[in-house]
C-alpha positions in Angstrom: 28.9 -22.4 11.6 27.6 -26.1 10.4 25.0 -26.0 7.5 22.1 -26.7 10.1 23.0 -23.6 12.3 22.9 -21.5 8.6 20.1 -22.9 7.2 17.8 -21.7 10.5 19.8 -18.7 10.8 19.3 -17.8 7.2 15.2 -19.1 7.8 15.0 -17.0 10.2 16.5 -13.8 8.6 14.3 -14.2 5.8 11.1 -14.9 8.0 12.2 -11.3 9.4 10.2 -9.9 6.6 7.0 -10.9 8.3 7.8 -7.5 10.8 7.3 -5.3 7.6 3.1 -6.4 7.8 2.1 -4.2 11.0 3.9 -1.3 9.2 1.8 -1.9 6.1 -1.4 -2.3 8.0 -0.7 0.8 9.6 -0.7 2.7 5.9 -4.5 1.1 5.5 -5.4 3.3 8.8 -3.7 6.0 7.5 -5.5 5.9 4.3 -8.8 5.9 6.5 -7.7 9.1 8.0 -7.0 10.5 4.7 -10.6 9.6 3.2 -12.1 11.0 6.7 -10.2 14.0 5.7 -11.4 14.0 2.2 -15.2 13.4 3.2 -15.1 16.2 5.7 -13.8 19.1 3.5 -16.2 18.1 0.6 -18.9 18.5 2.6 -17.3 21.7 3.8 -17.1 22.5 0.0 -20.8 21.3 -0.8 -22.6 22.8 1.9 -20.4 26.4 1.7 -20.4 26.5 -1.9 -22.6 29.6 -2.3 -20.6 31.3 0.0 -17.0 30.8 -0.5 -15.1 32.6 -3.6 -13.9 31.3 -6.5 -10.4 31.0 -5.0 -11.9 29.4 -2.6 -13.6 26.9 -4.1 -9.8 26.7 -6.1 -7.7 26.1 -3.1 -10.7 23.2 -1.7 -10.7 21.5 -5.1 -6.5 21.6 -5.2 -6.4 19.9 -1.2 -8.9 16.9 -2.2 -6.7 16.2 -5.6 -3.7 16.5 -2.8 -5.6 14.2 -0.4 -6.5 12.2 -3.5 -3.1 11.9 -4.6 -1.3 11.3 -1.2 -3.9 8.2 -0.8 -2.7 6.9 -3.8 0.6 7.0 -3.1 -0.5 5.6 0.1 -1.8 2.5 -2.2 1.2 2.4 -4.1 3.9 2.2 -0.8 1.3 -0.7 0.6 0.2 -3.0 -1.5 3.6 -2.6 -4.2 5.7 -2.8 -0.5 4.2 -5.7 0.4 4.3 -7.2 -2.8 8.0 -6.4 -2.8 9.0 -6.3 0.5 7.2 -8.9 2.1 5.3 -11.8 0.3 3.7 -11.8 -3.5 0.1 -11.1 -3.7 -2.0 -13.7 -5.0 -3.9 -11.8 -7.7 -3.4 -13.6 -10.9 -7.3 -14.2 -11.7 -8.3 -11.0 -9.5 -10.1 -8.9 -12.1 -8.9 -5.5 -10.4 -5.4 -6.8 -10.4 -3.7 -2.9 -11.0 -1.4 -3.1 -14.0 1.6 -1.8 -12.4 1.9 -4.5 -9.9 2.3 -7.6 -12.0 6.0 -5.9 -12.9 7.0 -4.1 -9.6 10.4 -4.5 -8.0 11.9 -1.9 -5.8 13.6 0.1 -8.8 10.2 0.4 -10.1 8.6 1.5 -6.7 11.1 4.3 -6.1 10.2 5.6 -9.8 6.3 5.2 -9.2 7.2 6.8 -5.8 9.5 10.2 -6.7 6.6 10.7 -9.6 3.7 11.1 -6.9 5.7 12.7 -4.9 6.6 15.2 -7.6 2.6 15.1 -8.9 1.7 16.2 -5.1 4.8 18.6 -4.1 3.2 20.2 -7.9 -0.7 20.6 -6.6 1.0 22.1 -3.2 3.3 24.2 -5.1 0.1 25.4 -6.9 -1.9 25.9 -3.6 1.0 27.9 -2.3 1.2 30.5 -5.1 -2.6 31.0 -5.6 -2.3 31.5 -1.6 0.7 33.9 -2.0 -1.0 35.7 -4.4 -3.7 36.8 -2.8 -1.9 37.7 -0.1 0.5 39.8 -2.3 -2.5 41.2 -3.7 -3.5 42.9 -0.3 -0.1 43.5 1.8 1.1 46.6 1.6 4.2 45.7 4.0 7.8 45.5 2.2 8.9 42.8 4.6 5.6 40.5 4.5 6.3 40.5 0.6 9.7 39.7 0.8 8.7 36.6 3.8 6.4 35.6 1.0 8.5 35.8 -1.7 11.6 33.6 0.7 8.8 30.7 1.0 7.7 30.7 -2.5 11.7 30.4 -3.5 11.9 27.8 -1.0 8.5 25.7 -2.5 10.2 26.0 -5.9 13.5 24.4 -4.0 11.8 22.0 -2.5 9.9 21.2 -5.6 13.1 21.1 -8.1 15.0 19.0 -5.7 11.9 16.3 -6.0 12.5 16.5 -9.7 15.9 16.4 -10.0 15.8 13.3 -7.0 13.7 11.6 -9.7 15.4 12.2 -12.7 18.7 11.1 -10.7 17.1 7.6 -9.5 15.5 7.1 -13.2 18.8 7.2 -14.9 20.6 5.1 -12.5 17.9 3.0 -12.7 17.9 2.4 -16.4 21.9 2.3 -16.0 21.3 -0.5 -13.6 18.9 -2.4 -15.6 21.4 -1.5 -19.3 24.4 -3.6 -16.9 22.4 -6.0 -15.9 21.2 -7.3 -19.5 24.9 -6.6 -20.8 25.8 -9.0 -18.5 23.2 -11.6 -18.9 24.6 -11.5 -22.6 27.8 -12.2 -21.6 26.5 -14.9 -20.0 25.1 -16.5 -22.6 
């Protein structure tokens, strides 16, 4: 292949990026949706507050800090994406410029990523066994306490394996980063 044919090839590759926008712009409507959500069981909350039990009100609050948390990762995966992904943002003088993002790469992103993910799988995990525990509370059936019991096992699974994903990609990540400046020393 001559130089020309590479350089539009290669100009071309790395326009490619540029497909990535729709995807992010479809994470802004989905963030919509999830404040719709939000708004609508708030007011569910306000206007039902005198009527609905403590664990009620409990298991409400814990799904708005879910929705809450979701959108944020939601934020995160668009705008740190983008940055990444796609093309930088031009934020320098922006006085909301989020801390994070003037130091986000993709090994950063996964971390930010695993820990929401871990911060929401905890607030579900939470829903799930103030949910269960109710429902322990009143069943008097040995085998719906045992089909309880088999998804609160499997939560936890799901939960641990969340951690122990993150924990995993932190320490190759900070194994990555330790060869990396070992070797830009023995560059030097």
């Amino acid at each position: 292949m001559n130089k020309s044919a590479s350089h539009y090839l290669e100009a071309f590759l790395f326009g490619s990026r540029w497909l990535q926008a729709p995807l992010y712009l479809g994470l802004v409507f989905a963030q919509g949706v999830y404040v719709y959500k939000f708004l609508h069981e708030l007011f569910h909350l306000v206007s039902h507050a005198v009527s609905l039990s403590e664990v009620d009100i409990m298991l409400i609050v814990l799904g708005l800090i879910d929705v809450v948390m979701v959108a944020n990762l939601l934020i995160m995966v668009t705008v740190g994406g983008y940055q990444t992904f796609v093309s930088r943002l031009d934020l320098d003088d922006h006085p909301d410029q989020p801390e994070w993002l003037s130091h986000v790469n993709a090994g950063v992103l996964k971390i930010k990523l695993a820990t929401a993910l871990i911060g929401i799988s905890s607030i579900h995990l939470l829903k799930v066994f103030i949910e269960v525990g109710n429902k322990m509370a009143v069943a008097t059936d040995p085998f719906t306490l045992t089909k309880l019991e088999h998804g609160v096992i499997f939560q936890v699974g799901i939960h641990l394996t969340f951690v122990a994903s993150a924990l995993l990609m932190a320490y190759t990540d900070k194994v990555m980063n330790s060869t990396l400046a070992m070797s830009k020393q023995l560059d030097h």
